[in-house]
C-alpha positions as CSV (number, residue, x, y, z in Angstrom):
1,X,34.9,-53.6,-142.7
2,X,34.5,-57.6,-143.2
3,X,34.9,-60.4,-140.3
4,X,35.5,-64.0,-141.3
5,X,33.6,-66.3,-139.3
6,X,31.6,-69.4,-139.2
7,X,27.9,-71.1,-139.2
8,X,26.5,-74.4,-139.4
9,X,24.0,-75.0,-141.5
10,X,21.6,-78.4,-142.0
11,X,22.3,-80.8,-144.9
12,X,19.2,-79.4,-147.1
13,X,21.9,-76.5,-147.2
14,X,19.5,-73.7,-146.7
15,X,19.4,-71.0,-144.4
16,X,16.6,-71.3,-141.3
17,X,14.3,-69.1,-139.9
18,X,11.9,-68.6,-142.6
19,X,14.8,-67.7,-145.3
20,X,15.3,-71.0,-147.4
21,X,18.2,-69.5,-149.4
22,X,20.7,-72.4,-150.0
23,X,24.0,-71.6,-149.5
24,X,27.2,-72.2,-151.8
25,X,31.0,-72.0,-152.0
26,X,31.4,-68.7,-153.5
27,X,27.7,-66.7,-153.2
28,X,26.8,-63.8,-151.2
29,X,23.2,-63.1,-149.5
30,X,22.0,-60.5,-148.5
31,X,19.5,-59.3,-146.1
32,X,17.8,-56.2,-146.0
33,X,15.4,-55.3,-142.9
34,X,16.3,-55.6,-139.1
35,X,18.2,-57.9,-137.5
36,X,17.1,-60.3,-134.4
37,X,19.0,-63.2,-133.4
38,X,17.9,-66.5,-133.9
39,X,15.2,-64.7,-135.9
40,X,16.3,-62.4,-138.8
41,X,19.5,-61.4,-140.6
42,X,22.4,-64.0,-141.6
43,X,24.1,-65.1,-138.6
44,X,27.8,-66.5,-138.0
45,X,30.3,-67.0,-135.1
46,X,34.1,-65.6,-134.4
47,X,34.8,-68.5,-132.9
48,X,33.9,-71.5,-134.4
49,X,32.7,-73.6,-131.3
50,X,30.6,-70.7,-130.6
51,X,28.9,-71.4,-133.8
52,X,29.1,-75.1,-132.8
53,X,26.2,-74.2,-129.7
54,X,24.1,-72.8,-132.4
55,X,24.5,-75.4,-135.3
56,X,21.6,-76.0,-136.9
57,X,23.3,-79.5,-138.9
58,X,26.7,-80.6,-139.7
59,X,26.9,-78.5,-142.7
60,X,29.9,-75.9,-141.8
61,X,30.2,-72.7,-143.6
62,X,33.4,-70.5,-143.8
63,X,31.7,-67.0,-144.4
64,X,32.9,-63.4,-144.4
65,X,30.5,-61.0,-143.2
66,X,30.4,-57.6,-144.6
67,X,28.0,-54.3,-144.7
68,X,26.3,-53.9,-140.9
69,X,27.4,-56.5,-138.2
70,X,25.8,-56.3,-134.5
71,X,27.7,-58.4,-132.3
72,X,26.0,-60.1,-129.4
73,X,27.7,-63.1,-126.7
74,X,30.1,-64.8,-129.9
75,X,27.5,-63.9,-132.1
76,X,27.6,-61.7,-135.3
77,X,24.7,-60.9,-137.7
78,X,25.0,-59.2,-140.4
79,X,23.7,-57.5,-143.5
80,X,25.9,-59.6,-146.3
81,X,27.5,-62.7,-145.7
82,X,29.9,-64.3,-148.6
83,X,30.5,-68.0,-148.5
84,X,34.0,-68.8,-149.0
85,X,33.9,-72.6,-148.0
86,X,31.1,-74.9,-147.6
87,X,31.8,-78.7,-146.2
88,X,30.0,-81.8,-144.9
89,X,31.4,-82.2,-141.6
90,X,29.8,-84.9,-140.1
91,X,33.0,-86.8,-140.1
92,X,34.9,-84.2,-138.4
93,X,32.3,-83.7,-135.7
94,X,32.2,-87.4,-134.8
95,X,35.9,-87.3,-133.8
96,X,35.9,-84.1,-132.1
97,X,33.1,-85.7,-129.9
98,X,35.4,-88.5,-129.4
99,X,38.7,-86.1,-128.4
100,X,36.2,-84.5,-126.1
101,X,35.6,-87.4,-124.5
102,X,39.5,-88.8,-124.1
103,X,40.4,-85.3,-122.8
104,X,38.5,-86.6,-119.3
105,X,38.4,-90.7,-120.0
106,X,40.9,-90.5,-116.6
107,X,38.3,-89.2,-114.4
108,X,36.8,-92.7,-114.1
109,X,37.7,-96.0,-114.7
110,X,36.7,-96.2,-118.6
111,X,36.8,-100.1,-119.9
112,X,39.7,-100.8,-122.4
113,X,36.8,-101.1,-125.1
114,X,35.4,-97.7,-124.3
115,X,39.1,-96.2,-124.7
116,X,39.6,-97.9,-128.0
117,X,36.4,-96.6,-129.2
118,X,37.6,-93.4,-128.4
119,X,40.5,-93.6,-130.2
120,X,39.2,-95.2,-133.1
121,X,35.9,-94.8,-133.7
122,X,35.3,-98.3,-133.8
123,X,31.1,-99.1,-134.3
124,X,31.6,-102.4,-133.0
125,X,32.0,-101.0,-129.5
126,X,29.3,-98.8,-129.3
127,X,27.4,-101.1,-127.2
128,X,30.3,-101.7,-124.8
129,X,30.4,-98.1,-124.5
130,X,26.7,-97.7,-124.1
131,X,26.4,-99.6,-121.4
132,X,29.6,-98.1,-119.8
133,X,28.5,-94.7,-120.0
134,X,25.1,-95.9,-118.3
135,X,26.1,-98.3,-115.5
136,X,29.5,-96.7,-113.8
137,X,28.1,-94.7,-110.8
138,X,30.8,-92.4,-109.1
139,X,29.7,-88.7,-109.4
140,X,33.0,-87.1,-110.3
141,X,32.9,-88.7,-113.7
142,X,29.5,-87.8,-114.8
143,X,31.1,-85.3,-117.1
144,X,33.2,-87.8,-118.7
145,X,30.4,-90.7,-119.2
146,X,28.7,-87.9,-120.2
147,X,31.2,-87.2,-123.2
148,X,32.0,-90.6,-123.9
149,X,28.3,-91.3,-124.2
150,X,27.9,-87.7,-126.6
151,X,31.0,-89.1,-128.5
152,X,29.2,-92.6,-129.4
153,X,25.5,-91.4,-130.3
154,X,27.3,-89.2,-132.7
155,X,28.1,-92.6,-134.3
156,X,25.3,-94.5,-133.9
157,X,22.7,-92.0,-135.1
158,X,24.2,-92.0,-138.8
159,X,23.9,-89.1,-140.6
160,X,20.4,-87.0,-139.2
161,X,20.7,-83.9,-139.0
162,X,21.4,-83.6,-135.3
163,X,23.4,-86.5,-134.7
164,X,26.9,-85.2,-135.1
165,X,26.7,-81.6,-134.1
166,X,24.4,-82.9,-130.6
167,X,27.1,-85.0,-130.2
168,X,30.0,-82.8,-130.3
169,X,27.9,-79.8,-128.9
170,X,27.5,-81.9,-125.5
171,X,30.7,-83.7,-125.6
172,X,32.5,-80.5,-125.3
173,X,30.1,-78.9,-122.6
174,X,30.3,-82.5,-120.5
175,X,34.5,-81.5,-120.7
176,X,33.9,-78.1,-119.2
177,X,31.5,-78.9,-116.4
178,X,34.6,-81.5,-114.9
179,X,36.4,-78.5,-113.9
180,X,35.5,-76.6,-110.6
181,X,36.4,-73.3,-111.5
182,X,35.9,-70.7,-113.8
183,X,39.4,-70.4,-114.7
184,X,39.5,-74.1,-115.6
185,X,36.8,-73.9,-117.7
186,X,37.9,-71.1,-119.5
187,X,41.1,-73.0,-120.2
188,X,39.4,-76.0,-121.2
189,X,36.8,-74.0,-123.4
190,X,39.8,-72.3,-125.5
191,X,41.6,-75.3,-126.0
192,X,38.2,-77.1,-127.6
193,X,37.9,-74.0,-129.7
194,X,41.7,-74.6,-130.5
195,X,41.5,-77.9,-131.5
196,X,38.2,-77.6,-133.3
197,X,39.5,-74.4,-135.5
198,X,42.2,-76.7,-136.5
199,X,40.5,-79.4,-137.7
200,X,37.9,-76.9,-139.5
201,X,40.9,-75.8,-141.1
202,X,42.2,-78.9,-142.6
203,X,39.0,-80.0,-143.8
204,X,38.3,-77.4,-145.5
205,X,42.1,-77.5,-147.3
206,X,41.5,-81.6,-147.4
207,X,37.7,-80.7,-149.5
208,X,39.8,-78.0,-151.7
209,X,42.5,-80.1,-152.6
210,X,39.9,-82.7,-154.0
211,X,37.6,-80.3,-155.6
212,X,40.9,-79.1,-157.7
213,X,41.5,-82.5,-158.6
């Protein structure tokens, strides 16, 4: 039995936890000994924003696991893992920080520069949105400064490791803490993971594409 799943992995490329194997479109690892999460064994995610939470960098690896899998909260680790796809997706973090952020730019009165800066990305509005996402006071829109805010560190901090996936990591949390109940979280949670599958998806077919010239 094989699962297709995915990890994040830093830009070095190579596996943490004391491993240090680099990974590569098109390789297989494989680990012999127990498994521990966080610890030992090669790790990926069903669901990609579960793998999101536990991203290591912006590095994100389309893998197929194989041999034994133990399953735990999202989680899979396993005793072979095969890389089908590996992509720098720094860029594609940023802007789902930024979606993140416009799905809940309503629940307080967001600037017209903070909303463009969503949209576009803009750098020359970070500081507009800074400040925005610092100063505005009402309570019920701490979740959405709190995105908006996630959404424009991911663009100020370059390309470090954490930057992008920090960004997008809290960006989509701030969106589910907005809602009041459980139900509206869940709903909100599965249409990040949506959203974010989709746009794995295309990048991956966008990096293809240009790789086969």
């Amino acid at each position: 039995m094989s699962i297709k799943a995915w990890w994040f992995v830093p830009t070095d490329r190579r596996l943490r936890n004391g491993d240090g194997r680099r990974v590569r479109a098109g390789i297989t690892h494989v680990h012999k000994g127990p498994f521990v999460f966080s610890q030992s064994g090669l790790h990926a995610s069903r669901q990609i924003l579960d793998a999101l939470y536990c991203a290591s960098g912006p590095i994100l690896c389309r893998v197929e696991c194989g041999g034994t899998i133990v399953r735990d909260s999202g989680r899979l680790a396993c005793s072979r893992c095969t890389y089908l796809a590996v992509v720098n997706a720094t860029g594609m973090l940023r802007h789902f920080a930024r979606l993140c952020a416009l799905d809940v730019v309503g629940l307080w009165e967001a600037p017209d520069e903070v909303r463009r800066y969503l949209r576009t990305g803009d750098k020359c509005l970070l500081t507009t949105v800074a400040a925005a996402a610092w100063t505005t006071a009402e309570s019920l829109a701490d979740a959405a400064r709190d995105a908006a805010e996630a959404a424009a560190w991911a663009i100020e901090k370059g390309d470090a490791d954490a930057a992008a996936r920090s960004a997008a990591t809290n960006a989509a949390r701030a969106v589910a803490r907005h809602a009041s109940r459980a139900s509206a979280r869940h709903i909100a949670r599965e249409a990040q993971q949506k959203r974010l599958h989709r746009m794995a998806v295309e990048l991956i077919r966008k990096h293809r594409r240009e790789r086969n010239g």
